[in-house]
C-alpha atoms as an extended CHARMM CRD file, in Angstrom:
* protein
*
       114  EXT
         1         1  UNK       CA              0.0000000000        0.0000000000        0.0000000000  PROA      1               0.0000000000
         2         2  UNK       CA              1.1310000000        3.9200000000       -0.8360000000  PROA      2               0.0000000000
         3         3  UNK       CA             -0.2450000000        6.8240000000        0.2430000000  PROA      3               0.0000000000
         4         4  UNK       CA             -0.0110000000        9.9430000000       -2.2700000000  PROA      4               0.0000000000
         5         5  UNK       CA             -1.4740000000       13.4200000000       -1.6900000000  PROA      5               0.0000000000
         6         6  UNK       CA             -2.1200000000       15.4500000000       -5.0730000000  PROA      6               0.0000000000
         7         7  UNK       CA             -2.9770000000       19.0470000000       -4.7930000000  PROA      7               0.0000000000
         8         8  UNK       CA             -3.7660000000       19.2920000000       -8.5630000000  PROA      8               0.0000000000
         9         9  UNK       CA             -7.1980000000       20.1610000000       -9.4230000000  PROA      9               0.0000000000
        10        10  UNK       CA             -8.8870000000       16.9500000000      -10.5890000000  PROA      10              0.0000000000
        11        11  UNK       CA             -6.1450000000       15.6710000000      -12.9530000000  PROA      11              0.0000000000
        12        12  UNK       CA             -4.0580000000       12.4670000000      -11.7400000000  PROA      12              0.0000000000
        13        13  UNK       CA             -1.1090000000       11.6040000000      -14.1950000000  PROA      13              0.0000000000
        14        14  UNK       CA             -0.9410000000        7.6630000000      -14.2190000000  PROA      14              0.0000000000
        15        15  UNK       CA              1.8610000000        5.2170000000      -15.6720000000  PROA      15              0.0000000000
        16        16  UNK       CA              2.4750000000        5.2620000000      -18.6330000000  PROA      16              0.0000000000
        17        17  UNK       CA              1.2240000000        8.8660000000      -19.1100000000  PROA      17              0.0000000000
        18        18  UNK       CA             -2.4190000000        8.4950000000      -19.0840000000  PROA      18              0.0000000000
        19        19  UNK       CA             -4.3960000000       11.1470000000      -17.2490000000  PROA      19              0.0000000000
        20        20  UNK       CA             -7.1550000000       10.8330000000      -15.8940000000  PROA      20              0.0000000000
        21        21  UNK       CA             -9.6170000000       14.2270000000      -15.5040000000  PROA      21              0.0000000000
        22        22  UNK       CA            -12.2930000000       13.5720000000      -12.1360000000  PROA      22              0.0000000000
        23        23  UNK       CA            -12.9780000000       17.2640000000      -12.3100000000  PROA      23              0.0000000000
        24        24  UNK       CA            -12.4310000000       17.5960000000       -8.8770000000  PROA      24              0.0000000000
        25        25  UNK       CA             -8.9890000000       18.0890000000       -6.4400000000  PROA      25              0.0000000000
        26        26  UNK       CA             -7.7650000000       14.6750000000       -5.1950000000  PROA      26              0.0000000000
        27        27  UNK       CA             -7.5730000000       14.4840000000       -1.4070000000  PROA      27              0.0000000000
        28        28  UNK       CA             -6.4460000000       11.1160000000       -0.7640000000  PROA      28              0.0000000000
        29        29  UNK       CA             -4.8270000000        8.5970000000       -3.0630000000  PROA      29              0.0000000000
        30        30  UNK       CA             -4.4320000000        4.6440000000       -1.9040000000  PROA      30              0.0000000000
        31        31  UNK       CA             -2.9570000000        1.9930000000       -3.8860000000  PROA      31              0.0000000000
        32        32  UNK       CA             -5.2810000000       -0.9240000000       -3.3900000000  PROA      32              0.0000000000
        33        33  UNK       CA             -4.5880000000       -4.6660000000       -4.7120000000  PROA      33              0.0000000000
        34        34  UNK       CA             -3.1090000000       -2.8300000000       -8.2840000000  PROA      34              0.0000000000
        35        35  UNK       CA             -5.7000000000       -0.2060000000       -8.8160000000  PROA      35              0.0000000000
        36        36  UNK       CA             -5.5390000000        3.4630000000       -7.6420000000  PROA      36              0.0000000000
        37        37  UNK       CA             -8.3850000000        4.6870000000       -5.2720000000  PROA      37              0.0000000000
        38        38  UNK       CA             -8.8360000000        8.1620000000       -4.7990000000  PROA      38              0.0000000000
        39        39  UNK       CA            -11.1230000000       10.1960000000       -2.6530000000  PROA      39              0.0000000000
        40        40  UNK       CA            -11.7930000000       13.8770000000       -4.0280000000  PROA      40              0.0000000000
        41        41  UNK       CA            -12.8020000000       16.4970000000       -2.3290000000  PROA      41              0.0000000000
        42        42  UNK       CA            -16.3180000000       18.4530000000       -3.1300000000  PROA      42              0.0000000000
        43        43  UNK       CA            -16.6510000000       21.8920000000       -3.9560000000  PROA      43              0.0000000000
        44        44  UNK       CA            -17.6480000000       23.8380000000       -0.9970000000  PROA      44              0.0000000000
        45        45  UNK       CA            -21.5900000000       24.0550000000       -1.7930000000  PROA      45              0.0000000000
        46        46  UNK       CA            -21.3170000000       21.4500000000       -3.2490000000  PROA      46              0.0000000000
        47        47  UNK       CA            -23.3440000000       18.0730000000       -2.9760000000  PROA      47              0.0000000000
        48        48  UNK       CA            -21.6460000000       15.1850000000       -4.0520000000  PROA      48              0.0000000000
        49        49  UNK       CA            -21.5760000000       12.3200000000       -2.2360000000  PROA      49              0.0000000000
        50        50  UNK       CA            -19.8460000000        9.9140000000       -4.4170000000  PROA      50              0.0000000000
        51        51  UNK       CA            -16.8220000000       11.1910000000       -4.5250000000  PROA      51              0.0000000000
        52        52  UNK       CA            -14.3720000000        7.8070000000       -4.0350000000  PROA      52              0.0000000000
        53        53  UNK       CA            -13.2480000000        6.6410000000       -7.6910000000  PROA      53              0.0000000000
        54        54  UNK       CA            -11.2320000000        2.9800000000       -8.5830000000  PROA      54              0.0000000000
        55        55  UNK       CA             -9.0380000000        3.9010000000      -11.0720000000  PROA      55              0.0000000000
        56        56  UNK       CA             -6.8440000000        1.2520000000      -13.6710000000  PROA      56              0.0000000000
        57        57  UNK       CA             -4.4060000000        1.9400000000      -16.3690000000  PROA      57              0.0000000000
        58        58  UNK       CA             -6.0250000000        5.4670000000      -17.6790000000  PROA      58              0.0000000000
        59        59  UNK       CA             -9.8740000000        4.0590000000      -16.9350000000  PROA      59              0.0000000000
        60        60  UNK       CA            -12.1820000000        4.8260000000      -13.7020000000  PROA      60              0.0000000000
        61        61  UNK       CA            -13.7030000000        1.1620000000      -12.8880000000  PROA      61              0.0000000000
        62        62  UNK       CA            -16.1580000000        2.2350000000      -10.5510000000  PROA      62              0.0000000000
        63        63  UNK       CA            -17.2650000000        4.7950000000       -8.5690000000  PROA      63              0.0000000000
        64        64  UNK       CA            -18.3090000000        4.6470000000       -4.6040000000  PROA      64              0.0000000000
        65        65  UNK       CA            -22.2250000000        3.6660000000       -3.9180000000  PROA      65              0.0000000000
        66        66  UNK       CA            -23.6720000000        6.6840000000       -2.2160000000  PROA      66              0.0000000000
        67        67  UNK       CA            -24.5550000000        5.7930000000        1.5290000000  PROA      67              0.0000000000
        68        68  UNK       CA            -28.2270000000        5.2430000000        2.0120000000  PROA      68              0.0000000000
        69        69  UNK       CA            -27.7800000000        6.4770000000        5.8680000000  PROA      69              0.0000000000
        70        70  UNK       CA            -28.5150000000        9.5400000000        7.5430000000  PROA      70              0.0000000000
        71        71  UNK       CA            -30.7250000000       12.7960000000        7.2070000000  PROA      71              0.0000000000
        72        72  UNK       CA            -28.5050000000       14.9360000000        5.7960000000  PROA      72              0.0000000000
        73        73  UNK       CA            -28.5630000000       15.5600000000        1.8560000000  PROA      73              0.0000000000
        74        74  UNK       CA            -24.9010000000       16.2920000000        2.1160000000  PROA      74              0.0000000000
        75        75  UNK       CA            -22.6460000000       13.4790000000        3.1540000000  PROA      75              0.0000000000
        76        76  UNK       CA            -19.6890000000       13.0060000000        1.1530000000  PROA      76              0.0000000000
        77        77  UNK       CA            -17.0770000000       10.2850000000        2.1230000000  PROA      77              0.0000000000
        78        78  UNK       CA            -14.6170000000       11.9710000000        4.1480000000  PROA      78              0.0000000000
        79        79  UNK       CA            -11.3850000000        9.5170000000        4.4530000000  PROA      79              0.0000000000
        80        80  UNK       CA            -10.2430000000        6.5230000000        3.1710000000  PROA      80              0.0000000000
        81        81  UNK       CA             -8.0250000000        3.6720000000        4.8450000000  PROA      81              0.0000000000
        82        82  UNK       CA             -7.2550000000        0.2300000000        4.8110000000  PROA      82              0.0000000000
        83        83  UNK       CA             -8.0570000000       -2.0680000000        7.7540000000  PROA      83              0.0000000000
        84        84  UNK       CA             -5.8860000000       -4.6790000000        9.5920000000  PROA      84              0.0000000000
        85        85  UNK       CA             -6.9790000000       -7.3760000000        7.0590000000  PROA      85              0.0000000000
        86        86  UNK       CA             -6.1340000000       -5.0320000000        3.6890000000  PROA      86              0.0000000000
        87        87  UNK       CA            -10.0820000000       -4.2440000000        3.2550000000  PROA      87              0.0000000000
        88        88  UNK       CA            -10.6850000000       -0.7900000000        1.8660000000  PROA      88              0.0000000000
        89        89  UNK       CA            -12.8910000000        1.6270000000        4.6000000000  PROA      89              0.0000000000
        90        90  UNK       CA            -14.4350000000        4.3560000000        3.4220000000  PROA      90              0.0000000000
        91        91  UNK       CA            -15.1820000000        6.8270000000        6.4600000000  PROA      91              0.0000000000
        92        92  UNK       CA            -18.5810000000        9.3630000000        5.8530000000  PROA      92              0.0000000000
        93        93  UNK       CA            -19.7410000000       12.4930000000        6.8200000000  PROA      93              0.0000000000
        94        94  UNK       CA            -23.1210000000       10.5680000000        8.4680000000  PROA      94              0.0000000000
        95        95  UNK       CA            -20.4290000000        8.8660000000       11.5090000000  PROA      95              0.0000000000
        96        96  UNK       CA            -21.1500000000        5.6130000000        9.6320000000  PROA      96              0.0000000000
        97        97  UNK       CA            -17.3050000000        3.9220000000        8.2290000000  PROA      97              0.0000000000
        98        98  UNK       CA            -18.1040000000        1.3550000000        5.0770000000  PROA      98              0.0000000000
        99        99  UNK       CA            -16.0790000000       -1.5810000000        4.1300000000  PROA      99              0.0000000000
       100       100  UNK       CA            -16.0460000000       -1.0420000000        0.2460000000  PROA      100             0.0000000000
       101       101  UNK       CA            -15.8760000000       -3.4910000000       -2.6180000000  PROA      101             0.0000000000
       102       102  UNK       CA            -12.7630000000       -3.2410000000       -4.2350000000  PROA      102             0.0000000000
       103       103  UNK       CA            -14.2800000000       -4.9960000000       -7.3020000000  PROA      103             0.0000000000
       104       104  UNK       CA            -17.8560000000       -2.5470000000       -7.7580000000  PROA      104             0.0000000000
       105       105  UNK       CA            -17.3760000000        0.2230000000       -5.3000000000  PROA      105             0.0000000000
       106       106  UNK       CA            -20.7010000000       -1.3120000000       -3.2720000000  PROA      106             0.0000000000
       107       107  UNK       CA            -20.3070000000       -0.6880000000        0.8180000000  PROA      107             0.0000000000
       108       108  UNK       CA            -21.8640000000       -2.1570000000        3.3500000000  PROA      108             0.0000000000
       109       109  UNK       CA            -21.5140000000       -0.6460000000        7.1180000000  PROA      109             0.0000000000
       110       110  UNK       CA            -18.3680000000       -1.8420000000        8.8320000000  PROA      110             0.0000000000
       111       111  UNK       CA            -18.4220000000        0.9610000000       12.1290000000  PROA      111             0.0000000000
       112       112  UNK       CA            -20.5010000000        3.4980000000       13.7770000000  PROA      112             0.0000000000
       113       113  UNK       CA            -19.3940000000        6.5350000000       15.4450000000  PROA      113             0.0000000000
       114       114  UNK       CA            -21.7260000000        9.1020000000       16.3490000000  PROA      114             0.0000000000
């Protein structure tokens, strides 16, 4: 696993020179079993709550399942981590952490924390 930080707005340059435009600023940047996942961070105003991609050689395989929990219309996905056992946790706005399918981006609720 790497950890990058990009401060570029919503470009990531990949290997091999493909570039990849999420028209947003990456935040966090994990590598994950080969692919890149990266978290970017909404526009303040701005309501977008699926904002974890899976990226592969130049292509975005999936992007995060919005989380059906809470009140709030605003409730981006607000870190991303890996967990003791390699699975990839997505951390939300709503206090609710999801483990997250590397293969289709679909979570499920791993933690709690409100």
């Amino acid at each position: 696993m790497s950890e990058l930080d990009s401060g570029l707005r919503g470009i990531l340059s990949l290997v091999g020179g493909k570039v990849i435009d999420l028209s947003r600023s990456a935040a966090q940047c994990l590598e994950v079993q080969g692919l890149l996942i990266v978290r970017v961070e909404p526009d303040v105003g701005d309501t977008y709550n699926r904002n974890v991609f899976a990226l592969d050689r130049g292509k975005i395989l999936w992007q995060i399942e919005e989380s059906p929990h809470g009140t709030e219309k605003d409730k981006p996905f607000t870190s991303i981590s890996l967990g003791r056992d390699g699975e990839l946790i997505a951390g939300n706005w709503n206090g609710v952490d999801y483990s997250v399918d590397i293969s289709d981006g679909t979570i499920q609720v791993k933690n709690f924390k409100k």
